[in-house]
Backbone atoms as SQL, in Angstrom:
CREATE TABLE atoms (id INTEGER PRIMARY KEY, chain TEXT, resi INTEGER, resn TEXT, atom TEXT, x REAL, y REAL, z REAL);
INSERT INTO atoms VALUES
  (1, 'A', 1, 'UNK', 'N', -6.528, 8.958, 3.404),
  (2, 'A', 1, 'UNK', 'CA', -6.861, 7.546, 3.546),
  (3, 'A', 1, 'UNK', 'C', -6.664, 6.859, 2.208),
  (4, 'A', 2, 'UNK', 'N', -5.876, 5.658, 1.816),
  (5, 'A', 2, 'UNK', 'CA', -5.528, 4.971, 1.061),
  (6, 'A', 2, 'UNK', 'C', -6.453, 3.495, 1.157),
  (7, 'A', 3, 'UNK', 'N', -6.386, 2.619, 0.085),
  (8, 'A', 3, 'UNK', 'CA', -7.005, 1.688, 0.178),
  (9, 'A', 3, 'UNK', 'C', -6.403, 0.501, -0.815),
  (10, 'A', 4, 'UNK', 'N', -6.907, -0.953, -0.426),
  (11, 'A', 4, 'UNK', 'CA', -6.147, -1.296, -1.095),
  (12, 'A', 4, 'UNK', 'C', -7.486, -2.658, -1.712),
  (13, 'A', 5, 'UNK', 'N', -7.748, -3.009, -2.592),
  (14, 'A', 5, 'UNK', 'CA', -8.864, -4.357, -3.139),
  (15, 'A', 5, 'UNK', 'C', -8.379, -5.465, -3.512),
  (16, 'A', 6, 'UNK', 'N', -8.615, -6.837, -2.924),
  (17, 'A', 6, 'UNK', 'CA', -8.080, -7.574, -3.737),
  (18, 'A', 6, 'UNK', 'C', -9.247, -8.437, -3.649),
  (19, 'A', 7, 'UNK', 'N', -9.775, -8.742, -5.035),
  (20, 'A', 7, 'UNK', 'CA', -11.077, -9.409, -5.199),
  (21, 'A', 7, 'UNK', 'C', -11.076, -11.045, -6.094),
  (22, 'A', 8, 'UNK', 'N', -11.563, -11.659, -5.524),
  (23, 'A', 8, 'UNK', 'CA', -11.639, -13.189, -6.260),
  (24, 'A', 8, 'UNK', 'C', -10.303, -13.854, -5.934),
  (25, 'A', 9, 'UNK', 'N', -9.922, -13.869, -4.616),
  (26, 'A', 9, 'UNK', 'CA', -8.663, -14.792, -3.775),
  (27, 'A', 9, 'UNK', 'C', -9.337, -16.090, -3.287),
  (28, 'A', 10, 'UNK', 'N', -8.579, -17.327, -3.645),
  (29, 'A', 10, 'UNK', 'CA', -9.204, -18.514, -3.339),
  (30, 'A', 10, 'UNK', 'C', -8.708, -18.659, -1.906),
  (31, 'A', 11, 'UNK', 'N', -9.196, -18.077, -1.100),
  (32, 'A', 11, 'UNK', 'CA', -8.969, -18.452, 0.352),
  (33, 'A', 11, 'UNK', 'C', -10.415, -18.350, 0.917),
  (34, 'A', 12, 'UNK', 'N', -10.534, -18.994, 2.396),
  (35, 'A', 12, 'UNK', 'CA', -11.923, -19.124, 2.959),
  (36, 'A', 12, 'UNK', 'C', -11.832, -17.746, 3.280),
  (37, 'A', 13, 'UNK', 'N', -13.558, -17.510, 3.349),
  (38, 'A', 13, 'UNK', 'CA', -13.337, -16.571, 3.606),
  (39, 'A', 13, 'UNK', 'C', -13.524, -15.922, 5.367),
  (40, 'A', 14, 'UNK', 'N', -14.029, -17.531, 5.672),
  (41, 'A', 14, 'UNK', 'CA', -14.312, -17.377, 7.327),
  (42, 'A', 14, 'UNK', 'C', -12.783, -17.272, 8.075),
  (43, 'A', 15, 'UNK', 'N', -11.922, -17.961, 7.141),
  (44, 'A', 15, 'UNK', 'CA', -10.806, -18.584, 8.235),
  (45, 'A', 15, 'UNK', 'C', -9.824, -16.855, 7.921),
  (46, 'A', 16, 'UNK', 'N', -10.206, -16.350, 6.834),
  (47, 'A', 16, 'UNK', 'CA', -9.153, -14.627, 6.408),
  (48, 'A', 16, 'UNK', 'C', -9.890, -13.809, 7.685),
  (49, 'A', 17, 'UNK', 'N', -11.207, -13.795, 7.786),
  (50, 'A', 17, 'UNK', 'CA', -11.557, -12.824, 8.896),
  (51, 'A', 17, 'UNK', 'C', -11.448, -13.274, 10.122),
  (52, 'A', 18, 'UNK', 'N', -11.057, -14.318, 10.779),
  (53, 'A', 18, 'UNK', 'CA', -9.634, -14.497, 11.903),
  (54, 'A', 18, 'UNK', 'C', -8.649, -13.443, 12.349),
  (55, 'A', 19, 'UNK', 'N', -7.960, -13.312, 10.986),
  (56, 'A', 19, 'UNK', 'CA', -6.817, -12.962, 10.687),
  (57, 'A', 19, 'UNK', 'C', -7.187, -11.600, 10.796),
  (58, 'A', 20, 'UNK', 'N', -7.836, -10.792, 10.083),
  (59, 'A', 20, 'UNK', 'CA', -7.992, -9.701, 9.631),
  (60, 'A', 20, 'UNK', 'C', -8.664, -8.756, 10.710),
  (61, 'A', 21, 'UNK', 'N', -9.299, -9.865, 11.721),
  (62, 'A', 21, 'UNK', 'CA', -9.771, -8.976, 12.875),
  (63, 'A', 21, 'UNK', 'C', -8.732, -8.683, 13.568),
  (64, 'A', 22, 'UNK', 'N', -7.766, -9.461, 13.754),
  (65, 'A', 22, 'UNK', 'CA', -6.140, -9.256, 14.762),
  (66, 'A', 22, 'UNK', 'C', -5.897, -7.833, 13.946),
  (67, 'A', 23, 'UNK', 'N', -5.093, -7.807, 12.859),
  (68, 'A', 23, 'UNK', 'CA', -4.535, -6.711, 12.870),
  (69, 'A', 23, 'UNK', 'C', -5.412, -5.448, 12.339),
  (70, 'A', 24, 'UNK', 'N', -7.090, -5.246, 12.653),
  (71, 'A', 24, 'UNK', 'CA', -7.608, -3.996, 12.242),
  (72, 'A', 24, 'UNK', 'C', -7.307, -2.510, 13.991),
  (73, 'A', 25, 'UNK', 'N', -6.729, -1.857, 13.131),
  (74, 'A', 25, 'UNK', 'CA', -6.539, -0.822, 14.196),
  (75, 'A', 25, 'UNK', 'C', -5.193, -0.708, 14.706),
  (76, 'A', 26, 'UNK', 'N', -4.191, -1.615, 14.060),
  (77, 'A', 26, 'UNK', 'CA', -2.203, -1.263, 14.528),
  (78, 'A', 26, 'UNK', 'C', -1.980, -0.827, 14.076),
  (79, 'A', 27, 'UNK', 'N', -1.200, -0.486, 14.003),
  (80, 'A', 27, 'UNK', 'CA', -0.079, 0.256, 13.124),
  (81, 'A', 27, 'UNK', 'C', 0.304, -0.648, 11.770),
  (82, 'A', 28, 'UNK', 'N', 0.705, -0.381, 10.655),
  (83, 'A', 28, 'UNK', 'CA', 0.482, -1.382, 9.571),
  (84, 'A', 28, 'UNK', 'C', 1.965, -1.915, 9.537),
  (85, 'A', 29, 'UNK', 'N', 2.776, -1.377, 10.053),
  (86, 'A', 29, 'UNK', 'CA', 4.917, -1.636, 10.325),
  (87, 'A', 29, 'UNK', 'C', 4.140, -3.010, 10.744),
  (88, 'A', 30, 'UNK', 'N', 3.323, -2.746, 12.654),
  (89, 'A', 30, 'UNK', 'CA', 3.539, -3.904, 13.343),
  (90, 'A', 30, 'UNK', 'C', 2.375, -5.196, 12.878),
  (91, 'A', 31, 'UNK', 'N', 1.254, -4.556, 12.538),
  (92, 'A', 31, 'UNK', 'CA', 0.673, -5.347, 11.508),
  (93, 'A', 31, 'UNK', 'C', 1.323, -6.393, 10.559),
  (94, 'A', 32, 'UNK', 'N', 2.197, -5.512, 9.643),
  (95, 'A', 32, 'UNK', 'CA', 2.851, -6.456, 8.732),
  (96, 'A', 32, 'UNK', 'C', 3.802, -7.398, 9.305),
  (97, 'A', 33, 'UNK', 'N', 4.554, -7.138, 10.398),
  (98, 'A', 33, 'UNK', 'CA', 5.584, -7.884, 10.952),
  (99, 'A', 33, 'UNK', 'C', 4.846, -9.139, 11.552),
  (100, 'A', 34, 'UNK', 'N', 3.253, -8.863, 12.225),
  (101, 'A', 34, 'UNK', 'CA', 3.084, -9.719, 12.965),
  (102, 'A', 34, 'UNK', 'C', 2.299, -11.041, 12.154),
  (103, 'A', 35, 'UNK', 'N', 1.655, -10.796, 10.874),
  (104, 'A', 35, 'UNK', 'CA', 1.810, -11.399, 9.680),
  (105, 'A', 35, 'UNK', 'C', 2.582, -12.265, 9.487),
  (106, 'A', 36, 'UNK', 'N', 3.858, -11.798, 9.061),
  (107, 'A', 36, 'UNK', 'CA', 5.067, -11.909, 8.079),
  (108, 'A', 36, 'UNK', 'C', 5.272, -13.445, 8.766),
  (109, 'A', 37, 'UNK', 'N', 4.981, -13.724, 10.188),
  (110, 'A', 37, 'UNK', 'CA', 5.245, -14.685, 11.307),
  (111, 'A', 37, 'UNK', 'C', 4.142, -15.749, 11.653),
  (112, 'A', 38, 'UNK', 'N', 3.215, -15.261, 11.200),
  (113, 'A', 38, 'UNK', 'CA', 1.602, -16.174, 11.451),
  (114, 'A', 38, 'UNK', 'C', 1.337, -17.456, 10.096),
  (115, 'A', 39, 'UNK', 'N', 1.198, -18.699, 10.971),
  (116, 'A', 39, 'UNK', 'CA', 1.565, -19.633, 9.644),
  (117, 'A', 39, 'UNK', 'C', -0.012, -20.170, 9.235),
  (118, 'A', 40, 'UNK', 'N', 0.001, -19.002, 8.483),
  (119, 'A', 40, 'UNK', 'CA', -1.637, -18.976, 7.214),
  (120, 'A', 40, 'UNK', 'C', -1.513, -18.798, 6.419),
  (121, 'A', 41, 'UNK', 'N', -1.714, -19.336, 5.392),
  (122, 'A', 41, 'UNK', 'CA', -2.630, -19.142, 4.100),
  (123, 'A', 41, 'UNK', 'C', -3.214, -17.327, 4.227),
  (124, 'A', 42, 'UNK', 'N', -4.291, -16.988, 4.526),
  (125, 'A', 42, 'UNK', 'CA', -5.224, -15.807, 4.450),
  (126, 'A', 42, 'UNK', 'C', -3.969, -14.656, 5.146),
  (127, 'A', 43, 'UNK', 'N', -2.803, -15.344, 5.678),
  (128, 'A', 43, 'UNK', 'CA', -1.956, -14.195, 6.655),
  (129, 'A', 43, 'UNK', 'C', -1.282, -13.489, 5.575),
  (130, 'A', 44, 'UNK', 'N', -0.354, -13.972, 4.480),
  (131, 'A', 44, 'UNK', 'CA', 0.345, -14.095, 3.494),
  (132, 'A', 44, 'UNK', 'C', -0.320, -13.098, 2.865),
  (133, 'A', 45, 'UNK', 'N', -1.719, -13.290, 2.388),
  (134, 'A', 45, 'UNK', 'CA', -2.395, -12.839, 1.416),
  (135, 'A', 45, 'UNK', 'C', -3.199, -11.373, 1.949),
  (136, 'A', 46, 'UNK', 'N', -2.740, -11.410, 3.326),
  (137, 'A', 46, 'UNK', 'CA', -3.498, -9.543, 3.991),
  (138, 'A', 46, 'UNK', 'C', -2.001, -9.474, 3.975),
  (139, 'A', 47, 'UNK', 'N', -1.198, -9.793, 4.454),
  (140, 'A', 47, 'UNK', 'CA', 0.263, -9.432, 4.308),
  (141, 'A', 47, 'UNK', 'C', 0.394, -8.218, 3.261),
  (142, 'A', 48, 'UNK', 'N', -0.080, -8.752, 2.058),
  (143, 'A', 48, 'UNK', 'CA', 0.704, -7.952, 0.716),
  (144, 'A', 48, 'UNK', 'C', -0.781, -7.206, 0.471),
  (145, 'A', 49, 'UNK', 'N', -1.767, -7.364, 0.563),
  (146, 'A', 49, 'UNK', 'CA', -2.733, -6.244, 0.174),
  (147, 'A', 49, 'UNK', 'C', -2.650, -5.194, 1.545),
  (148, 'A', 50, 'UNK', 'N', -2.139, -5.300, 3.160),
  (149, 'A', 50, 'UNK', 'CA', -1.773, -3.711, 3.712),
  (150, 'A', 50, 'UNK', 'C', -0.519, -3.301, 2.701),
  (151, 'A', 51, 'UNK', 'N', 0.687, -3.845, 2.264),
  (152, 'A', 51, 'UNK', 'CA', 1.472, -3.581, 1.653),
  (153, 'A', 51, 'UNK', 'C', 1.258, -2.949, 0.377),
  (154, 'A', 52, 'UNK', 'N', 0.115, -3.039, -0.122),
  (155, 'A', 52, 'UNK', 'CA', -0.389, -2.242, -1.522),
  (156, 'A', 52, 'UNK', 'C', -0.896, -1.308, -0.648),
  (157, 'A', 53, 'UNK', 'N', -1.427, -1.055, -0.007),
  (158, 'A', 53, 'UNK', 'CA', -2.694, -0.248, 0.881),
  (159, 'A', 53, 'UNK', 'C', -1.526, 1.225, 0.942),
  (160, 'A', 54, 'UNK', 'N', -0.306, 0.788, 2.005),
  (161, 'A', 54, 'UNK', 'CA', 0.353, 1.458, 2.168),
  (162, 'A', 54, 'UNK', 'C', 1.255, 2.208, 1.202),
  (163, 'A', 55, 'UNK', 'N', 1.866, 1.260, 0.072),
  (164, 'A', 55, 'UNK', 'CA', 2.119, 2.077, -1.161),
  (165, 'A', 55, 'UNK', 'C', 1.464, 3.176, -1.648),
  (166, 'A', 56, 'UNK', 'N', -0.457, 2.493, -2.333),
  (167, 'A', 56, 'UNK', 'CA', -1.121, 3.219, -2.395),
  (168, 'A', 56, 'UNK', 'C', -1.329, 4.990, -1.777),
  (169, 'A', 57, 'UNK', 'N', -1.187, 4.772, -0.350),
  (170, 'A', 57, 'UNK', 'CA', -0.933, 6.202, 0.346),
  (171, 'A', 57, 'UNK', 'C', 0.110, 7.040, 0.242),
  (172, 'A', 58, 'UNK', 'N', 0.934, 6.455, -0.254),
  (173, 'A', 58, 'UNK', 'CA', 2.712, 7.369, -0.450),
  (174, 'A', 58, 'UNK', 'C', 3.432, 7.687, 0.729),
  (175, 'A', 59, 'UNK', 'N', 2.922, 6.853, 1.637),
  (176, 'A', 59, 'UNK', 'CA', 3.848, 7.377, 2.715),
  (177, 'A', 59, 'UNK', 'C', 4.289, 6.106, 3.562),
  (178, 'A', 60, 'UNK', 'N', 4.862, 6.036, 4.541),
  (179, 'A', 60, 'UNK', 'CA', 5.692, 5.278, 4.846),
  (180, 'A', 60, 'UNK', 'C', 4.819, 3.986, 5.813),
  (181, 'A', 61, 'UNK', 'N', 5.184, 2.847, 6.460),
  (182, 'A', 61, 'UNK', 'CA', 4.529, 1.660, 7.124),
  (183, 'A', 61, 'UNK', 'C', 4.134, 2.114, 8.280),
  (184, 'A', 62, 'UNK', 'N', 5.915, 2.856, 8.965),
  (185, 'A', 62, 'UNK', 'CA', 5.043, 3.130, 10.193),
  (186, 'A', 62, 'UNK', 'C', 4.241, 3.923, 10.545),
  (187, 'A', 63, 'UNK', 'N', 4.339, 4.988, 9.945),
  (188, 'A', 63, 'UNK', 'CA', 3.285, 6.366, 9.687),
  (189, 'A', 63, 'UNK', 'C', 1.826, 6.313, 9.255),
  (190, 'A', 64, 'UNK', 'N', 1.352, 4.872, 9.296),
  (191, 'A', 64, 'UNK', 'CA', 0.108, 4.439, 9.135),
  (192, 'A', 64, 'UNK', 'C', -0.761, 3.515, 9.817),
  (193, 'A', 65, 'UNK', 'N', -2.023, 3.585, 9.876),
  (194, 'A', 65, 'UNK', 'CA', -2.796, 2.832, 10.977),
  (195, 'A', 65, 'UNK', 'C', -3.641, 1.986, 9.665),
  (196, 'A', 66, 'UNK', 'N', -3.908, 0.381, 10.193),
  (197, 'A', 66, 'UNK', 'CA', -5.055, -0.510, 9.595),
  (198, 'A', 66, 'UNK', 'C', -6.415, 0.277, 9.780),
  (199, 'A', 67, 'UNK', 'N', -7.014, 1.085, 9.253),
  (200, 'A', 67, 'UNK', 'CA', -8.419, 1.473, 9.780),
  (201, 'A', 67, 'UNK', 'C', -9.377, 0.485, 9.760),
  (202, 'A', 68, 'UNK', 'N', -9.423, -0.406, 8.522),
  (203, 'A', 68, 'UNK', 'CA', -10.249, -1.100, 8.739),
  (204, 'A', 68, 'UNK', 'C', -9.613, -2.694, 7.638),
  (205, 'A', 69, 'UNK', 'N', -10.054, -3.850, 8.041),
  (206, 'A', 69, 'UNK', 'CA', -9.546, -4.954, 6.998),
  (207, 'A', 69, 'UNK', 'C', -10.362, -5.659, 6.677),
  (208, 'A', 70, 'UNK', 'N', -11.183, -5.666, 5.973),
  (209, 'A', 70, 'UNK', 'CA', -12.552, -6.291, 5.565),
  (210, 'A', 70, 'UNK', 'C', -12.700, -7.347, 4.531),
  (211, 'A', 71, 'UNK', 'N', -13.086, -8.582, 4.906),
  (212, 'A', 71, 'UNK', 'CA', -13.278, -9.599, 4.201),
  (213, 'A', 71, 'UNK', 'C', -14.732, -9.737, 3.845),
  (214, 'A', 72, 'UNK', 'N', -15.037, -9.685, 2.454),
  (215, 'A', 72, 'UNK', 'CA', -16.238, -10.552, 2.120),
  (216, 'A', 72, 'UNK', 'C', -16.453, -11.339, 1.271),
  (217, 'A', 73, 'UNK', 'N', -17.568, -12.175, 1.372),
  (218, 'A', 73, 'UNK', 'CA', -17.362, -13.498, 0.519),
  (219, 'A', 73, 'UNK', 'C', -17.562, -13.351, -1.100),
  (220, 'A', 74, 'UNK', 'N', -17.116, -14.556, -2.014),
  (221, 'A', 74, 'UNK', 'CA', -16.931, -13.854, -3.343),
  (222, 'A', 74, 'UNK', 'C', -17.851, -15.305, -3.828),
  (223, 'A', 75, 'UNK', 'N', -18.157, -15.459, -5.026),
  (224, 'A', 75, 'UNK', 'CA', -18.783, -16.339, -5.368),
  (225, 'A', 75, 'UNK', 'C', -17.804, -17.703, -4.990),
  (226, 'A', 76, 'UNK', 'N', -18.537, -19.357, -4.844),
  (227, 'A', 76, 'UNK', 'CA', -18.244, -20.282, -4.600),
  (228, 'A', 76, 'UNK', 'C', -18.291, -21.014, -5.765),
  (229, 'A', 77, 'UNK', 'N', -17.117, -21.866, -5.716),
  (230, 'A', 77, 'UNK', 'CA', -16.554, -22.267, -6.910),
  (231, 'A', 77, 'UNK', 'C', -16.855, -24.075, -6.544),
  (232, 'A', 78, 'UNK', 'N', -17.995, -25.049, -7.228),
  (233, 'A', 78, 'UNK', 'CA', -18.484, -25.847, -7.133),
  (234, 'A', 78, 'UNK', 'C', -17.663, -26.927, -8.197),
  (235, 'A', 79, 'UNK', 'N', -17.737, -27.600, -7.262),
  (236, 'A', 79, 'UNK', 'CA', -16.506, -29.276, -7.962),
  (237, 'A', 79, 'UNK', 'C', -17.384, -30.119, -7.732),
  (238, 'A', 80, 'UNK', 'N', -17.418, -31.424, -8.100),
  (239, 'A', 80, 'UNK', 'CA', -17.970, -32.823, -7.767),
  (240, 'A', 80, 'UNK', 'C', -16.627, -33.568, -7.423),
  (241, 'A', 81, 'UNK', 'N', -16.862, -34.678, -6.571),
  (242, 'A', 81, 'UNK', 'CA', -15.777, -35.988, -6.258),
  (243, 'A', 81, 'UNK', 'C', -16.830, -36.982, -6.769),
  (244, 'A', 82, 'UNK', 'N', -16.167, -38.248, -7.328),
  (245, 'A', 82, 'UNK', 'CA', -16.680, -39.246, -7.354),
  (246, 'A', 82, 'UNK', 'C', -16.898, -39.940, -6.102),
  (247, 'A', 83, 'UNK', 'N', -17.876, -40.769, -5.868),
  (248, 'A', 83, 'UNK', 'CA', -18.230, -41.983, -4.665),
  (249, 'A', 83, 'UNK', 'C', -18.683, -43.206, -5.156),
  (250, 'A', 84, 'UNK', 'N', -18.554, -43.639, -3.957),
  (251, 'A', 84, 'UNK', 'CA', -19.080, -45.085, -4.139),
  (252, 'A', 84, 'UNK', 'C', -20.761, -45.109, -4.823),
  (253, 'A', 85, 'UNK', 'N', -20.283, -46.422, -5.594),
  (254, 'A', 85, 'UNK', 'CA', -21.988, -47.073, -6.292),
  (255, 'A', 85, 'UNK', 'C', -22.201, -45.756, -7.174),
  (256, 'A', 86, 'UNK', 'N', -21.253, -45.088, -7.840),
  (257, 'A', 86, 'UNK', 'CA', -21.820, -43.970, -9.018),
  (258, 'A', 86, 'UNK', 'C', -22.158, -42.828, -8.658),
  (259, 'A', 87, 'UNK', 'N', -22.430, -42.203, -6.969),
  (260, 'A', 87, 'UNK', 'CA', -22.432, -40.963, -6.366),
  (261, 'A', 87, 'UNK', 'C', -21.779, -40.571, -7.090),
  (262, 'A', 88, 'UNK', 'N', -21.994, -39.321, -6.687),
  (263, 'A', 88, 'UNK', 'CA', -20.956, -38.210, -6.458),
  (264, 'A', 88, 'UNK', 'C', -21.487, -37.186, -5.025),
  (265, 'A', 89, 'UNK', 'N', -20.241, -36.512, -4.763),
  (266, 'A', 89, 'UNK', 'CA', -20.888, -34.832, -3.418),
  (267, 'A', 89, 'UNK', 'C', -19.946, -34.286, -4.194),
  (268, 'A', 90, 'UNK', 'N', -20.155, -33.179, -3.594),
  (269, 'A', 90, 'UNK', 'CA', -20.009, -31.956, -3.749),
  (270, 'A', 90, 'UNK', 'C', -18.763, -30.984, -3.088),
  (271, 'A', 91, 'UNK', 'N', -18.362, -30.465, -3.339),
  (272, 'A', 91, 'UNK', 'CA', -16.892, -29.557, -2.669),
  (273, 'A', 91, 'UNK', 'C', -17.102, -28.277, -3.372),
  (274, 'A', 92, 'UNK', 'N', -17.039, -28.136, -2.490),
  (275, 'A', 92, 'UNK', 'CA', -17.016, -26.179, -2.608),
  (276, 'A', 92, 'UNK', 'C', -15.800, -25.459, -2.320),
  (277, 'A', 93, 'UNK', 'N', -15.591, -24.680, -3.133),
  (278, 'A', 93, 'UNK', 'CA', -14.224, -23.799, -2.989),
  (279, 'A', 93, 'UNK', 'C', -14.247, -22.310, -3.061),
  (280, 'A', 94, 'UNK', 'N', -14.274, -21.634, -1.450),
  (281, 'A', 94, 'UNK', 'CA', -14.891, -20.778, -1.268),
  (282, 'A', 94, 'UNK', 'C', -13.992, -19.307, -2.019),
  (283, 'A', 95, 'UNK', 'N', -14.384, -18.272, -2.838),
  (284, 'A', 95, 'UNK', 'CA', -13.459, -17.274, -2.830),
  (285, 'A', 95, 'UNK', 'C', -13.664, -15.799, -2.064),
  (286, 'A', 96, 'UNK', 'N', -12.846, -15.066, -1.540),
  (287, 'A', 96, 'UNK', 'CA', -13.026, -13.813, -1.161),
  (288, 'A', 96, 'UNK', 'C', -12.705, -12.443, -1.912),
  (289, 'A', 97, 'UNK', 'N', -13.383, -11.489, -1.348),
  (290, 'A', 97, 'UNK', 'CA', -12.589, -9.908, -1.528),
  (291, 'A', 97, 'UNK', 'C', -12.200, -9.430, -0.430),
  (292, 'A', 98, 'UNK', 'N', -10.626, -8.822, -0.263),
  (293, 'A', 98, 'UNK', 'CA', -10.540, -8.197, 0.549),
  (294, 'A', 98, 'UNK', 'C', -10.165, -7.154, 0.623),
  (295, 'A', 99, 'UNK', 'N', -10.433, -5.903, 1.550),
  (296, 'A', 99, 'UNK', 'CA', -10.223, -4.541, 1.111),
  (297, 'A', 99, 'UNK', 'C', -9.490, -3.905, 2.697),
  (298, 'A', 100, 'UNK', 'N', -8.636, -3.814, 2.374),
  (299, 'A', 100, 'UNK', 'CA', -7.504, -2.619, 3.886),
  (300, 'A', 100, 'UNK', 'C', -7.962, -1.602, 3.383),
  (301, 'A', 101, 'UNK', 'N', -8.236, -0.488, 4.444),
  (302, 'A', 101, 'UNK', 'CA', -7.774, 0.648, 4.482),
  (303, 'A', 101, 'UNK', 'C', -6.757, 1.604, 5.518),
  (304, 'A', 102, 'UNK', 'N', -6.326, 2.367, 4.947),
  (305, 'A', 102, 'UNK', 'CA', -5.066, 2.832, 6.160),
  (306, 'A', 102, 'UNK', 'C', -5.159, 4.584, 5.629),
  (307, 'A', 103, 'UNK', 'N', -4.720, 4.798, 6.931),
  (308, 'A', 103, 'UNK', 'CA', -4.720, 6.708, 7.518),
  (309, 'A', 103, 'UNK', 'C', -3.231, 6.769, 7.784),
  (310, 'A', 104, 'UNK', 'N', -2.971, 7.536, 7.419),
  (311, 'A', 104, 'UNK', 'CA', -1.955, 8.452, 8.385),
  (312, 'A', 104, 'UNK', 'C', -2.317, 8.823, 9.666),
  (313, 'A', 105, 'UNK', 'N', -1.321, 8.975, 10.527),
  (314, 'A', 105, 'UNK', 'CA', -1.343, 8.630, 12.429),
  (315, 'A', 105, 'UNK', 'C', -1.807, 10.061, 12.279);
């Protein structure tokens, strides 16, 4: 079992575990293909961490299963906007970690 971390990615981290629930448990070939095609932000970015995952293991795409693709949240990165009459709010910019792991079939 190989693994792969990628920690402090400015993507949500609600809208990556979407994504990451689709491809836990394929094959990581059809995984990655079905990615490569999905028009996201968070798709792009599990895209290339199964692609480390699978390096990581030394063996080949199709010869491997997603065991698991796990998103969790990373600290939130706090901005102000200006408003009317001297306000200001608040914007938050959420970051994640995410961690693949993959087996051989």
């Amino acid at each position: 079992m190989a693994r792969a971390l990628l920690k402090f990615i400015r993507v949500s981290p609600i809208k990556s575990r979407l994504i990451a629930r689709e491809v836990q448990g394929m094959n990581a070939e059809e995984a990655m293909a079905a990615l490569e095609f999905t028009p996201n932000k968070a798709a792009k970015i599990i895209y290339k961490v199964i692609a480390s995952a699978v390096a990581n293991s030394g063996m080949e795409a199709e010869d491997c299963v997603v065991k698991s693709c796990r998103v969790d949240n990373g600290p939130v990165l706090k901005r102000f906007r200006p408003r009317a009459r001297g306000m200001a709010s608040g914007i938050r910019k959420p970051t994640a970690h995410i961690l693949v792991e993959v087996e051989g079939k």
